[in-house]
Structures are given as C-alpha cells and as structure tokens.
C-alpha positions as CSV (number, residue, x, y, z in Angstrom):
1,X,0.0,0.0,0.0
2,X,0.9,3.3,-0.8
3,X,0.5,6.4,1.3
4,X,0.0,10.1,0.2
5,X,-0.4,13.0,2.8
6,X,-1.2,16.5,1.9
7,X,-2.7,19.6,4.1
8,X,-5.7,21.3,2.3
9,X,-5.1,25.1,1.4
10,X,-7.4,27.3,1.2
11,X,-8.2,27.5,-2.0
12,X,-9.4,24.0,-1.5
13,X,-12.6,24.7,0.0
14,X,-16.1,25.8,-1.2
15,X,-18.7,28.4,-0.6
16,X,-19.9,25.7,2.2
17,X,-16.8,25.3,3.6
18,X,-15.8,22.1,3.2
19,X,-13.1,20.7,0.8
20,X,-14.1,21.1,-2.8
21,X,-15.3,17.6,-4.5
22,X,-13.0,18.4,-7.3
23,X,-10.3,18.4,-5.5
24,X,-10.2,14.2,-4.8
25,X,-9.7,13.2,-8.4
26,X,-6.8,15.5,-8.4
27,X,-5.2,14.5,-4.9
28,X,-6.0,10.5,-6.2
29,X,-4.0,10.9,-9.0
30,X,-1.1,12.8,-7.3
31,X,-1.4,9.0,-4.8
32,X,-0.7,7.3,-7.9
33,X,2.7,8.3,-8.6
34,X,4.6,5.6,-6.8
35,X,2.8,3.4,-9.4
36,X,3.6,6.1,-11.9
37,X,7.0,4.8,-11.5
38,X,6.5,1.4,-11.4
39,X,5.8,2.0,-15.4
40,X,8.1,5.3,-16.1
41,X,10.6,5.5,-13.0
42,X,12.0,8.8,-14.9
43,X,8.0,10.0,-15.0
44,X,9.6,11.1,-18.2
45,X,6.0,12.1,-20.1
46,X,7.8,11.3,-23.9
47,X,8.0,7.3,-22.8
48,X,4.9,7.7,-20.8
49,X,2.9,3.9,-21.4
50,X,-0.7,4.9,-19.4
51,X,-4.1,5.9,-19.8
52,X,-6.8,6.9,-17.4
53,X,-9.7,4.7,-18.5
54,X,-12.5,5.2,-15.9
55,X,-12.3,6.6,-12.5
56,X,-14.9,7.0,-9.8
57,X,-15.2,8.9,-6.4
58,X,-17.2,8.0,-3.4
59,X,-17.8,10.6,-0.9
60,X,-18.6,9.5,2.5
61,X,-18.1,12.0,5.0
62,X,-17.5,15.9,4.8
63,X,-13.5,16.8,4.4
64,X,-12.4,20.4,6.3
65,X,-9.8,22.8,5.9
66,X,-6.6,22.7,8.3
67,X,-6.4,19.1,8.8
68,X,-4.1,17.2,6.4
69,X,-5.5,14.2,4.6
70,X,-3.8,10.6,4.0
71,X,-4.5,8.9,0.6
72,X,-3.8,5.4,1.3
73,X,-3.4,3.7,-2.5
74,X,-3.3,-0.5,-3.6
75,X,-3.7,-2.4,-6.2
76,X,-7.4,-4.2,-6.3
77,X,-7.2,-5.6,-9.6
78,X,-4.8,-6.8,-12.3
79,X,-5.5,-7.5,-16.3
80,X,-4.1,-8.4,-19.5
81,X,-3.5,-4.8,-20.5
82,X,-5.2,-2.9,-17.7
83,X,-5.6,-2.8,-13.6
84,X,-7.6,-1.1,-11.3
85,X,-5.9,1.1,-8.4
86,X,-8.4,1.5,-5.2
87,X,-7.9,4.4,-3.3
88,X,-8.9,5.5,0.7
89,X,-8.8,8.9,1.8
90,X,-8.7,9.6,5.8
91,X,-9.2,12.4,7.5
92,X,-8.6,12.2,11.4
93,X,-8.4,8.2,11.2
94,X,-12.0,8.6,9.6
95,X,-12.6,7.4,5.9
96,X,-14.5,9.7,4.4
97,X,-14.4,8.5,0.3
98,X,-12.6,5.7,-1.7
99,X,-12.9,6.0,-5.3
100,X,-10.9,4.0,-8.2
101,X,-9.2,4.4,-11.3
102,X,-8.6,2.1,-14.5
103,X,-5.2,2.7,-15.9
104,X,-4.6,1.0,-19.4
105,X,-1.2,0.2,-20.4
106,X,-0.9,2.4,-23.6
107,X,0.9,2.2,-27.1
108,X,0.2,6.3,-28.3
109,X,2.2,5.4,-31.3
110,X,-0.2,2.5,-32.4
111,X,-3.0,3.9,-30.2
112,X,-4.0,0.6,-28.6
113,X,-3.6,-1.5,-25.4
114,X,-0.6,-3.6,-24.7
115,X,0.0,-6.4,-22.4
116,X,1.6,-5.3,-18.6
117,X,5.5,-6.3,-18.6
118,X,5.9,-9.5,-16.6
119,X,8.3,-7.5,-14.1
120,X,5.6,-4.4,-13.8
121,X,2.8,-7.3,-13.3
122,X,5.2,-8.8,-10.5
123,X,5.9,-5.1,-8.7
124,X,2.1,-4.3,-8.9
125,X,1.1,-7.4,-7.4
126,X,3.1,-6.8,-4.3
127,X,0.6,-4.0,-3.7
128,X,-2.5,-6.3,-4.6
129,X,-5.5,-6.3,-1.8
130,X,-8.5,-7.5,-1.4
131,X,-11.1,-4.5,-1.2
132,X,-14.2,-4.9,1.1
C-alpha cells in the first residue's frame, strides 16, 4: 500500500466550507505516482505507457480545511492490459471516500492496449489487496 499526505489550502474549499469535491480526483492521481513509477521510473511524459480509462469517487463523509488528509493507494485488480488502483482517503483516522481508477497500459504510437511487462505485473502485485 501506498500512502500520500497532503494539508488542504485554502483554495481547496467551497462556498460551504468544506473541501471542494474536485479536488479528490486531483489528490487521487497525485497518490498514484509511486505506481507512476513502477511503469516510467524517470516519470519522463515522452516514454509515458498509461491511460486513465475510468475513474470513480465515493464521498462519505465531509473533508475540512486545516487538517491534512492521508491517501492510502493499492492495487485491487490486475488485467491483461489494464488494472484497477483503489484508493482511501482519511481524515482524522475517519474514511471519508474511496474511489478508483482504471489505468490501461498504452501504445500512443499505435493507439491501442498492450500487455503489462511481466516485471511491472510482478511489482504491482506486491501491492494487490482484497477491497471490502
């Protein structure tokens, strides 16, 4: 499991006070570099092999200003071509949303799918859990 930590600003909130709902797609995808790097270590974006598929938020509880957040990030799935990354975000050791994203390991020159890299498929499942 990975773990991502990062204190709201601000300019995270909304008129009602709490922590803007478009702000978790952004802070879930900044918890997905380590896996980032399982693909690209360099995160060089010219040899860059994913693409976002699907992703969903669940929201569960309110989340406030001025009290950091952890993203806690695994592995829930693993494909052919594709695997599913299940995120938990925490804030004062209460969940308040998961959500999940479908990355696709991506030819851009051919524009299609291609099958993860035995040694990626071995790395990601030493992050694989069981969700529920």
């Amino acid at each position: 499991m990975f773990h991502y930590s990062v204190a709201p600003g601000f300019s995270d909130t909304d008129a009602l006070g709490h922590i803007n709902n478009a702000k978790l797609p952004v802070w879930f995808e900044n918890a997905r570099t380590p896996i980032f790097k399982l693909f690209t270590p360099s995160l060089d974006i010219t040899k860059w092999p994913l693409i976002l598929a699907k992703i969903e938020v669940n929201f569960l509880a309110q989340i406030y200003y001025g009290q950091n957040i952890e993203v806690r990030t695994s592995i829930e799935k693993i494909g052919n071509a594709s695997f599913t990354v299940y995120h938990e975000l925490y804030q004062n050791q209460k969940k308040c949303a998961d959500g999940r994203a479908i990355m696709v390991n991506f030819n851009y020159q051919s524009q299609t799918s291609e099958p993860i890299a035995d040694d990626i498929r071995e790395k990601l499942q030493q992050h694989l859990t069981t969700v529920g």
